[in-house]
Structure formats: structure tokens, C-alpha cells
N, C-alpha and C positions, 0 to 999 in steps of 0.2 A: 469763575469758580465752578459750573456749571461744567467743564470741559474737565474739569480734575475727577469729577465723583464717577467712584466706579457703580456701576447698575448691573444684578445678577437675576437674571433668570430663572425661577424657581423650577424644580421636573414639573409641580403641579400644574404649572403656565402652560398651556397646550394649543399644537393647531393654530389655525388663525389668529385669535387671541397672543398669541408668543410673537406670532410673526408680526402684528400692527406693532404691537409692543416694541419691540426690537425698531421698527422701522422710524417709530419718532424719539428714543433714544438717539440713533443713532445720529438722528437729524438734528436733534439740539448737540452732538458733538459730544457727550457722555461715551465713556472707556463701557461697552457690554459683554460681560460674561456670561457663558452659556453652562458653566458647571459651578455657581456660587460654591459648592459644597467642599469645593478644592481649593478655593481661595476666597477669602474675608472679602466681603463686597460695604458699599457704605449705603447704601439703595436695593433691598430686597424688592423685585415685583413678583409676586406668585396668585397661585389660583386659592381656592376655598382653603385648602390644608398646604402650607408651609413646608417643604421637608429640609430646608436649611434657616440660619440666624444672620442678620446683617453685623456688624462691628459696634463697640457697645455706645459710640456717640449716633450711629447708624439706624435706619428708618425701613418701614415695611409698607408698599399698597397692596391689597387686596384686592382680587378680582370676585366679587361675591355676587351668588343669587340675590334678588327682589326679596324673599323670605329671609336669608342669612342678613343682610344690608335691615332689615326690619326688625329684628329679633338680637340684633349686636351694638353697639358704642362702639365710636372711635376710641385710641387709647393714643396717647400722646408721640406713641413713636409709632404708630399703626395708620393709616387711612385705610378705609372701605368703601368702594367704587362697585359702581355698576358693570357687569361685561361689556357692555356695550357703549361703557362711557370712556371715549377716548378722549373727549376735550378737556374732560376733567383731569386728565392724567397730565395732558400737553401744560395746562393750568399749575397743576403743582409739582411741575420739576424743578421751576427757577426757587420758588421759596423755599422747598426742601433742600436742595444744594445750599444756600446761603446760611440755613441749619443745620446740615451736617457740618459745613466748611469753619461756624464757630464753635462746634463742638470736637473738632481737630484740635482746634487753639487753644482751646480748654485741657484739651487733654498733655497736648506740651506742657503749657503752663505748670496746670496742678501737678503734674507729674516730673516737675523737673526735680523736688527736695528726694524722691524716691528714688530717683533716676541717679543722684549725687552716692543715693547708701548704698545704690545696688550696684555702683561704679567699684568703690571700696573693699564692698564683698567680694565680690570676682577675680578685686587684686589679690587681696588675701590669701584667697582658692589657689589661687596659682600658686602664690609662694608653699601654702598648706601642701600642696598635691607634692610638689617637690622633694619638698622634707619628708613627708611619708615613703616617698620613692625610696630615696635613699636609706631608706630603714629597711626595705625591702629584699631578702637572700635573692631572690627569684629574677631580678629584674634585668631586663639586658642593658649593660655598662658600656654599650655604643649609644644606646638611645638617650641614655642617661647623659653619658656626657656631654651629648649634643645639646640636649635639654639647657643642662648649666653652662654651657660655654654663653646660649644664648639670653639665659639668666643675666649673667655678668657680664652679658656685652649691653643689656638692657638698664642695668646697675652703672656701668660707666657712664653713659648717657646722660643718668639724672645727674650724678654727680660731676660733670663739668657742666654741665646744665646750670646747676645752683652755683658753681665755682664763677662762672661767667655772667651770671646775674647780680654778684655782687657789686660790678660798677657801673649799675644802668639804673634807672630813675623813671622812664619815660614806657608807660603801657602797652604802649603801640612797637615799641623797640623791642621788648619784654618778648610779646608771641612773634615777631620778627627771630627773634633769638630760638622761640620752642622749635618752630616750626624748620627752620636752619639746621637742628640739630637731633633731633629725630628723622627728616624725610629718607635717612637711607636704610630707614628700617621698614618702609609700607608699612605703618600702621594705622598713623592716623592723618588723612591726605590732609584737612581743614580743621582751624581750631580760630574763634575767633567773638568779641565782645559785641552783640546784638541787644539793639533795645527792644521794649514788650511790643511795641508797634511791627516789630519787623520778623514778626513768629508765624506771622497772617502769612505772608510769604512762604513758607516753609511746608503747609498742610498738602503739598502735592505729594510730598518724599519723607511725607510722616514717621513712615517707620526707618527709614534710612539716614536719621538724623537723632544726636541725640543733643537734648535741649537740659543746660543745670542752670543753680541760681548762680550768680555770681556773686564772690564770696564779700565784696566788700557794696554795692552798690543795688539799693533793692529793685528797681525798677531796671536792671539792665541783667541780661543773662550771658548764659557761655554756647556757643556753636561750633557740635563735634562731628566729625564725620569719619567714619572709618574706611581704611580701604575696601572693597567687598569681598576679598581675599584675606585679608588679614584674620591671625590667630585672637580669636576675642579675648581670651583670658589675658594675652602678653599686651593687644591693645589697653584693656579696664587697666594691667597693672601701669603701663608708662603713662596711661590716665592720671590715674590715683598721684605718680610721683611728680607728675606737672601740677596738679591741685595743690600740692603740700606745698609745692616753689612756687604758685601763686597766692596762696597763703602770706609763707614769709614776706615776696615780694610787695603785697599789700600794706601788710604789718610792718616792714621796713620803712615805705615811701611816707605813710602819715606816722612811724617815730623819728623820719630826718625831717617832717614836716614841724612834728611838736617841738625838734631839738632848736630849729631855725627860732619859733616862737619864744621858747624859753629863755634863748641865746639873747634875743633882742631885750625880754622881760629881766635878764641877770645884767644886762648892758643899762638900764634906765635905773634899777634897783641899786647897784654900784653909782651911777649919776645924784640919785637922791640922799646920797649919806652926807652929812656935813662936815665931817672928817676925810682925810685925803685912803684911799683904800685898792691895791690891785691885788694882781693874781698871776702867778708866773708859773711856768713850767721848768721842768728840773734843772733844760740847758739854758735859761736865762730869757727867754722868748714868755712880751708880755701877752696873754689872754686877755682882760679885762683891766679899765681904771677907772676914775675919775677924774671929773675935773678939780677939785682941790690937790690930787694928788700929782697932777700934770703944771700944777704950780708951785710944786715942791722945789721941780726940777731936778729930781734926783738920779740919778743913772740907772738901769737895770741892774748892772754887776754891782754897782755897789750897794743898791737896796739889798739883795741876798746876802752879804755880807751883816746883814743886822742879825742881833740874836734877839729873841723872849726879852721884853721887859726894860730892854736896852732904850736907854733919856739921849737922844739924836736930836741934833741942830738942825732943822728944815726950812730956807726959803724964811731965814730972818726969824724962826718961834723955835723951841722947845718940846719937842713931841716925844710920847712914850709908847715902845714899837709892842705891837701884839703882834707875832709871827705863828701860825699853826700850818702845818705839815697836811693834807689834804690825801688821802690817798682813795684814786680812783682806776677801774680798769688797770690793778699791776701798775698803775706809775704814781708818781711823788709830785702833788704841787705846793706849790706855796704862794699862801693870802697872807698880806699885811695889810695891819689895819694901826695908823697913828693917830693915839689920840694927845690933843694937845695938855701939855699941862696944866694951863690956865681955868680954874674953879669952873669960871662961866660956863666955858665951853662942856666940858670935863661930865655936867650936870645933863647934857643933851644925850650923851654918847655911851653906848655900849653893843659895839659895833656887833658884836656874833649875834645878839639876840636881833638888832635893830633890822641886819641882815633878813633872819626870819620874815620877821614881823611883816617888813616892807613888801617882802616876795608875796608872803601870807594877803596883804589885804589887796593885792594888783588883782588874784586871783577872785577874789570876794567883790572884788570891782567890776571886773568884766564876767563874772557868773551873771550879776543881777540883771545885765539890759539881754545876756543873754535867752534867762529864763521868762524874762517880759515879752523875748521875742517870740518864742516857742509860743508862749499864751496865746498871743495876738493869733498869729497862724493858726489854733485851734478853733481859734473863732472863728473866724476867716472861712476856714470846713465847713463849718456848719450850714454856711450858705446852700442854698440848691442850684443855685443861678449861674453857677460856673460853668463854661465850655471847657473842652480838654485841657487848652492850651495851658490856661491858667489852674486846671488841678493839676499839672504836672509841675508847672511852676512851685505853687505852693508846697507840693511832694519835695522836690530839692529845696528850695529854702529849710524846709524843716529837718533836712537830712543833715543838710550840712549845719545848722545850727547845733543840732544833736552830737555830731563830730567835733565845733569848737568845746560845747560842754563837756565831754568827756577827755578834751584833753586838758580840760583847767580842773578838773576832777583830781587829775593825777598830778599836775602841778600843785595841786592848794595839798596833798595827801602829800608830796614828798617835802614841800617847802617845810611842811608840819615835821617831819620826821629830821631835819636840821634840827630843829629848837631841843629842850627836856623836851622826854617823855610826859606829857599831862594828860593825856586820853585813855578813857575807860571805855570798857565795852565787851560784848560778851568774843569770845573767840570762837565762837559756833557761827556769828556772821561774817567775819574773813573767811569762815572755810566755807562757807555754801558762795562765798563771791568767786574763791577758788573754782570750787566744782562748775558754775556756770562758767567760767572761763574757759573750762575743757571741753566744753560741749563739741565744739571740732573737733578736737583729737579724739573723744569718743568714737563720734562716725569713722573718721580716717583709721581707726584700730578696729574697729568692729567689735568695741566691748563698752559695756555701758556699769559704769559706778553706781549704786545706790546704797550710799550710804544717809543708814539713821539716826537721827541725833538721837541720842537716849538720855534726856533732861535730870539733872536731880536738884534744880530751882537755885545753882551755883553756879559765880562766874569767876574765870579766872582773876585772882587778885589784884599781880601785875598792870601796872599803866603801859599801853605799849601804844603804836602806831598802826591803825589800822591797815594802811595801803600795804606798809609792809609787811604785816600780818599775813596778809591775804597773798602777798608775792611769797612767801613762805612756804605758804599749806600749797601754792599753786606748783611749785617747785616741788616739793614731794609728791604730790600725788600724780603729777604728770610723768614719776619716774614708776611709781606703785603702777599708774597705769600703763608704761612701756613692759614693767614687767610680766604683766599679766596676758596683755597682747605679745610676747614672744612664745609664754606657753599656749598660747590659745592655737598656735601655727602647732603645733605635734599633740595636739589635745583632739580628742574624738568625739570628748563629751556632746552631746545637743544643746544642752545648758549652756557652754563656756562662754557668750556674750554679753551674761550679767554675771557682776559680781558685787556681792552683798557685805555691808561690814556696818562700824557701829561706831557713832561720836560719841565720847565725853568726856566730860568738861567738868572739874572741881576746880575749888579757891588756889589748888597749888601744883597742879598739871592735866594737861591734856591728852587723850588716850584713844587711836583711830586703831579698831583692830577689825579683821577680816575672818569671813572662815576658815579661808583656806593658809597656806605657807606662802611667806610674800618669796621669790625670786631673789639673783643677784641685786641689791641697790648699791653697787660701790660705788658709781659712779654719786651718788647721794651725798654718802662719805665723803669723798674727795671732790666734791665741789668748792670751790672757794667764794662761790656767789654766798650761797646758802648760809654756810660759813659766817663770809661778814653778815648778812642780814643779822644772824642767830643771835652775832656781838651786839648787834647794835642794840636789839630789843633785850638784851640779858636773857638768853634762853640759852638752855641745852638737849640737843634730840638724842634719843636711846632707839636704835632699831631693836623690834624684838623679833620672833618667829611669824609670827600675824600681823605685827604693826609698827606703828610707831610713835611714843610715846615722847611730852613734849611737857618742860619743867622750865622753871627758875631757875639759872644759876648759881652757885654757889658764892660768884664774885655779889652779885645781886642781894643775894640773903644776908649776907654781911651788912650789906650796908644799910 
């Protein structure tokens, strides 16, 4: 460590005095500067008066009179030494390197969430500068074009980037893939997943690295390296658009993760029903069954052949067919669910709710040893006695606990939204579960929402489902906030990084308005996600000039 710290020379330091100086520097193998004042040093030595600063994790010795040394305190980033005291100097090299060198680490570290917003901002800048450009009469239209050819050879980049990320699974494959497919741009040589242990490493080339969080994994970060050549603003921008396809790529990997779980949960929930019950897609290819239903023995093609309500001979009984139509992602499936005739049975069954129900309490089953576990591990903390090893242990056990719970979170919220509607609640807390959702797209746009609830001690009347609730408000507002981040690119304002608007909420709609004019939302419009949600909960959305405003149906009100 010792060999990394650079040591600067103050003008003050003079004569002999400079020269010992310099002479057992050199000799414990410290990098010596002789004009601190032209480059950031991490080790100030100078005489009485200072005329340079070391770097702000960085340290000062004083070479002071007997009077001055009598008449002064050290101060925590300062020692004061006698001229003549050299052994004391030789004394405190090793421990002041060892305190500058975690105060490098420190400054990676804390500086990495800043380092993420000032990645973003930079992209921004660039696309900003662009679009100003071309507004521009004066400007010269070789330079320009050059500019955007290199825009949009940067643009194709990400987007076969994300085109090609869609059939990989595996992390390490993942920047295998970035890194493949930007090198023939020199921007960014290195890019790569490092743990918090291994940032120690890194404090020799402090400034020639730059250190983020990583976005799904608290205790592990991102390692960037730019070329030394490379254009910064074109590197931060193919930055920023690699962060956004590590994003997705995250957020993909644990929902084929949950989908595997729930797969297996919808496979044991179909096992549990006492009635025979499958599930087919359009061409006849069965998804899920049972086994009462696998002792039916009945065909695929001919099971489809059943209609609603239809009294079918099965495997020696009498059974009365419930067929519903399923429609997911644009396609058509169908569940049958036969219940038999016979009273006895007849009295156990009623398969769509039982369905729920079942799904419903798997979820309530495995939350509770979850949240025992979580507990336990808090205890656990409290200890003092722990060596690393084991607080980092504890760290991932509770991490990934925390990841099982939130995916049974969203299982036990959609299993719910299968059944009626029977949940009450205010719709001010889906939208604040909303907005915390955005919290990344906020940084990645460079504009930040704050919106205020404006209370009047009224909640919407409607029963509706919370999870979807919140998948609703999070779907508009992540379009309100694309809109906003397009003008913010041709906007001059100082201000345009916040924007300010206003919730509320009565017995019979809900009302998000803004100060300003919301932008294009067609693509709002012409969602078909939104859409079905809207159906499901009996809502209808009204865009106005400011906002967007959120009612009852009328199919709803009827009834």
C-alpha cells in the first residue's frame, strides 16, 4: 500500500529539510512529487505554511518550529513534527498509507450510488446536446452528421444488444455478450461484477476506474473502465444503455425464476383438487392436469370437444363439464374443470374459487417460515461475536430470504385477483407502491416525480385488488414519466428534473394532475395490458391536459 501513495512536496519544504524528505520517501518506495500543486497528491509534506492541499481522503506532516509544535494540536488529517525529527517521519509512513489507502475504498464505495446518477446525467447531456444542435441555423451539417451517424451506430449497438440478450439466462454470459458487442467502438475496454472485498484492489487507479452499485445484489458492485481516449459523454451514454439491459436482464432472470416456482405451485394446486381438472392450449397441447383427471382417460381432442355445462360419461361416473376460455398474452386457453354429479362429492367442489383458495393459502404457507426466518437472522445481527465470514453469510441468507418473500408477495396479490373482488383499501397506497417502483427510471431519466397526496379523509369505494392496482398506476406513470424525460431532452429550463403534481382520491374517482401539459401518452391509449387490467378492476381512465383521471365503470355502476 505503501508503494501506491503518492507524497508531494510542498514550495514551503526547503534545503536540506526537502532533500532528507524526499530521500526516505523514496526509500520506502512512495511515488514523490515535487510540484503537489499541479497534481492532487494523497501525502502533503511541507514546512510551517502549506501553499498546496493533499486529496480529500488525504493527509498533511508539518515540518514546525519548537514554538509553533508548542503553541498548535494535531488535527486528525495533520501531524506536526519537529525539523529535525526524521525518525518520526520514517515512523508514520506505514500507518498513514494504510489510512489513506481506506480512505480510497471509502470513497469508491460511498461514491458509487452518485457515480450511477452522474453516469445517466452525462447520457442525457449528450442526447440533450444533439437535439439542440440540430435546432441550430448556424451549425456545420458535416459535423452534425457525423455526430448522428455516430449517435445511431451507438443506437444499433444497444438495440441488438437487448435483441440478443433475450435468450441468455447466465450473468457471466450476459457481459460476455456487452463486452463482444461494443469493443469495436473503444469505449469502454472493461466492464465486469466485483465483490466489496475486491475495491481494496482498485485504490491504485482510483481515478481511472469507475466503481456503481449493482443493481440487483447489495454487497457486489459493477467494474468500468474507459478507454483513455474515448469520447466520455458517447462512453456514460452506451453506459447508461448497458445499465437499462442489466436492468431488464435482472428483472427477467428472477421473473423466469418466479415463473418456474409458480409453475411448480399451479402443478401441485391442480394435484390438490379432488375433481379431475386440466388446462390446454388452443392447438390441443395439454399445460397442466391432474391426477383424477389422468383417470378419466380421456383424449385431448376430445376433451375440447366438450362445451359449458355439458353431463359427460367419464371413466365409469357422470360428470358435469365447466369449460372457461382463459385469455393470456393475445392467446386462448382452456381449463376444464368436471364436477361429478353425485351430491357427496358435488358438496366438496367448486373448482374456480377452490382454485384460488388453494393457490391463496400455499402462499400464506410458505410466507410464515419465511418471515420466522428473516426474524431469526435479525437476531443473529445482533451478536458482536461474529467474524466476516459469517456476517456475510448472514448478509446473503437474508437477502435471498427477502427475494423468496417478495416473490410470494406477488403470487399471494395475483392468486387474490383470480377470485371476486373483496379488498378494500385506500388507492393512494398502490400509487405510492407505484412511484417507489420507478425509483430507477427516475435516475435512468434524470427527472424525479413528486407527487402530493392532497387528502380529503375519502377513499375510493370500489373493491378492487391491490397488486393490480398498483401495476396500473405503475404503468401510467412510467409513461407520464417517459413523457416528461423526452421534453426534458429540448428543455433549457434549470428546474426540468423535478416535477411536481397532486393526488386525490374521493368515494367515486381518482385524479393525478401536474402543473405542467402532460405530452404524447398514445402509446397509454393503445396498450392492451392497461386495458385488460382496467377490465378487470371495472375502471375507466380519462387523459386530461395535466393528468389523468381514474373512475368506476359504468358496466360497474350498474351493477
Amino acid at each position: 500500500m505503501i508503494s501506491e501513495m503518492v507524497v508531494g512536496l510542498d514550495k514551503s519544504l526547503k534545503g536540506n529539510l526537502r532533500d532528507k524528505t524526499q530521500s526516505i520517501c523514496e526509500r520506502f518506495g512512495c511515488v514523490v512529487e515535487q510540484s503537489p500543486s499541479k497534481r492532487k497528491v494523497d501525502l502533503l509534506i511541507s514546512g510551517e505554511k502549506p501553499k498546496s492541499t493533499p486529496l480529500e481522503w488525504g493527509m498533511t506532516i508539518r515540518f514546525s518550529s519548537n514554538e509553533m509544535l508548542e503553541s498548535e494540536n494535531s488535527f486528525d488529517s495533520t501531524f506536526l513534527l519537529d525539523a529535525e525529527d526524521m525518525f518520526s517521519l520514517e515512523d508514520l509512513l506505514t500507518p498513514i498509507s494504510e489510512k489513506i489507502h481506506k480512505g480510497k475504498v471509502e470513497f469508491l464505495v460511498e461514491g458509487s450510488s452518485q457515480k450511477l446518477e452522474e453516469v445517466f446525467k452525462r447520457a442525457n447531456s449528450y442526447v440533450g446536446r444533439l437535439y439542440r444542435r440540430m435546432l441550430l441555423l448556424d451549425v456545420n451539417r458535416a459535423e452534425l452528421e457525423s455526430e448522428l451517424t455516430e449517435y445511431l451506430t451507438l443506437q444499433h449497438t444497444t438495440l441488438q444488444l437487448s435483441l440478443n440478450a433475450q435468450t441468455i439466462d447466465d450473468e457471466d454470459d450476459f457481459f460476455t455478450l456487452i463486452m463482444n458487442s461494443i469493443k469495436g467502438h473503444k469505449l469502454i475496454k472493461e466492464m465486469a461484477v466485483i465483490k466489496a472485498e475486491d475495491i481494496s484492489g482498485l485504490t491504485k487507479d482510483w481515478d481511472k476506474v469507475i466503481v456503481l452499485p449493482h443493481l440487483d445484489i447489495e454487497d457486489e458492485f459493477l467494474l468500468v473502465k474507459f478507454y483513455p481516449k474515448a469520447d466520455s459523454d458517447q462512453a456514460n451514454f452506451i453506459l447508461g444503455k448497458i445499465l437499462q439491459e442489466l436492468d431488464n436482464f435482472t428483472f427477467s432472470k428472477e421473473r423466469f425464476k418466479g415463473l418456474k416456482t409458480m409453475g411448480e405451485l399451479w402443478g401441485q394446486a391442480f394435484n390438490s383438487l379432488p375433481v379431475p381438472a386440466a388446462l390446454f392450449k388452443k392447438n390441443g397441447e395439454l399445460l397442466l392436469h391432474n391426477s383424477p383427471f389422468s383417470k378419466t382417460r380421456v383424449l385431448p381432442k376430445d376433451c375440447l370437444q366438450f362445451k359449458d355445462n355439458e353431463k359427460v360419461d367419464l371413466g365409469g361416473g357422470v360428470f358435469k363439464v365447466t369449460r372457461k376460455d382463459v385469455y393470456f398474452n393475445e392467446d386462448v386457453y382452456y381449463l376444464f374443470v368436471f364436477d361429478s354429479t353425485d351430491e357427496s362429492v358435488n358438496k366438496q367442489n367448486n373448482s374456480s374459487e377452490e382454485l384460488g383458495i388453494i393457490s391463496s393459502s400455499i402462499a400464506h404457507e410458505l410466507n410464515n417460515p419465511i418471515a420466522g426466518i428473516l426474524t431469526a437472522i435479525s437476531l443473529l445481527e445482533l451478536e458482536d461475536d461474529w467474524d466476516d465470514d459469517s456476517v456475510d453469510s448472514l448478509s446473503e441468507m437474508k437477502n435471498g430470504a427477502r427475494r423468496c418473500q417478495e416473490l410470494i408477495k406477488v403470487f399471494l396479490g395475483f392468486s387474490r385477483a383470480s377470485l371476486h373482488q373483496t379488498e378494500s383499501g385506500s388507492m393512494a397506497e398502490s400509487f405510492q407502491h407505484s412511484i417507489n417502483l420507478l425509483r430507477f427510471r427516475m435516475v435512468e431519466a434524470n427527472t424525479r416525480l413528486e407527487v402530493v397526496e392532497k387528502s380529503n379523509n375519502t377513499v375510493f369505494r370500489n373493491l378492487g385488488n391491490e397488486s393490480i392496482r398498483s401495476m396500473i398506476f405503475y404503468l401510467i406513470m412510467n409513461e407520464v414519466l417517459t413523457s416528461f424525460s423526452h421534453l426534458n431532452l429540448i428543455s433549457s429550463e434549470d428546474s426540468k428534473g423535478t416535477k411536481q403534481g397532486e393526488f386525490q382520491e374521493s368515494s367515486d374517482e381518482v385524479l393525478i394532475t401536474f402543473k405542467q401539459d402532460l405530452q404524447d401518452l398514445s402509446n397509454l391509449k393503445q396498450s392492451k395490458l392497461i386495458k385488460h387490467l382496467l377490465e378487470n378492476q371495472s375502471l375507466e381512465m380519462t387523459i386530461l391536459p395535466k393528468g389523468i383521471k381514474l373512475q368506476s365503470s359504468a358496466e360497474k355502476l350498474l351493477l
